[in-house]
VOGU-3710 file (C-alpha; in Angstrom, 3 decimals, decimal comma):
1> xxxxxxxxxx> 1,176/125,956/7,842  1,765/123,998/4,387  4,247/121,148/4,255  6,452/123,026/1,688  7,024/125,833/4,748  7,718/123,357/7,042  10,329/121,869/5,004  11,910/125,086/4,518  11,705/125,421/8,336  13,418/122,018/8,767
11> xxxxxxxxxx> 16,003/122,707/6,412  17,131/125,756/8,028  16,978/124,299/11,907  19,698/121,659/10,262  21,793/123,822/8,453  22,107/126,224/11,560  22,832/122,582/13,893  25,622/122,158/10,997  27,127/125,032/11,230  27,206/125,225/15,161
21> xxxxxxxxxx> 28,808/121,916/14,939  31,113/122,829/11,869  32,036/126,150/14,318  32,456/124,040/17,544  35,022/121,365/15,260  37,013/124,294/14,005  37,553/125,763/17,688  38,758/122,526/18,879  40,948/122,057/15,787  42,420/125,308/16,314
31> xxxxxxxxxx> 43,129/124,238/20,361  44,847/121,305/19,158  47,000/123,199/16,609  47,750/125,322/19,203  49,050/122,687/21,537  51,061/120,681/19,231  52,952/124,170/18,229  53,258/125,051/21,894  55,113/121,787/22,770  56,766/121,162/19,106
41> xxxxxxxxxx> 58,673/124,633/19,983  58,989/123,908/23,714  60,631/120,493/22,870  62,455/122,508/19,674  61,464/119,733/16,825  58,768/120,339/13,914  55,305/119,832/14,389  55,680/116,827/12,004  58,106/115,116/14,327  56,178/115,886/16,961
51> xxxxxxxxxx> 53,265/114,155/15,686  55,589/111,403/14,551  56,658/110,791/17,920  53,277/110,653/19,407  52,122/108,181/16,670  54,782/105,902/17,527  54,794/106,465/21,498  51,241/105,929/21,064  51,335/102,511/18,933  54,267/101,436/21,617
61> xxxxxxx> 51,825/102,198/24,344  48,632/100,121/22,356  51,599/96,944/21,749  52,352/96,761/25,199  48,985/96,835/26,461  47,877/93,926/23,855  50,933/91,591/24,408
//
């Protein structure tokens, strides 16, 4: 086999890792969506605030651990 097909080969086993990856990342992005719009309309606030109030809850959580 000549070096040239073997790149070829190469470059295709890492595009198809990419895009396995890429498709795993999107699945989990879309689970997360999901659960921030479950629990922005359970709580009834915007999924902005929601995220807001995790961000701060979360930087409250990191200041009382460090002090």
């Amino acid at each position: 086999m000549s070096i040239k097909n073997q790149n070829k080969e190469t470059a295709v086993k890492i595009q198809t890792k990419q895009i396995k990856e890429a498709t795993i990342t999107a699945k989990l992005q879309t689970k997360q969506k999901e659960k921030l719009e479950k629990l922005a309309k359970k709580n009834r606030i915007t999924i902005s605030n929601l995220v807001l109030q995790l961000v701060e809850a979360g930087y409250k959580q990191i200041s009382k651990n460090d002090l």
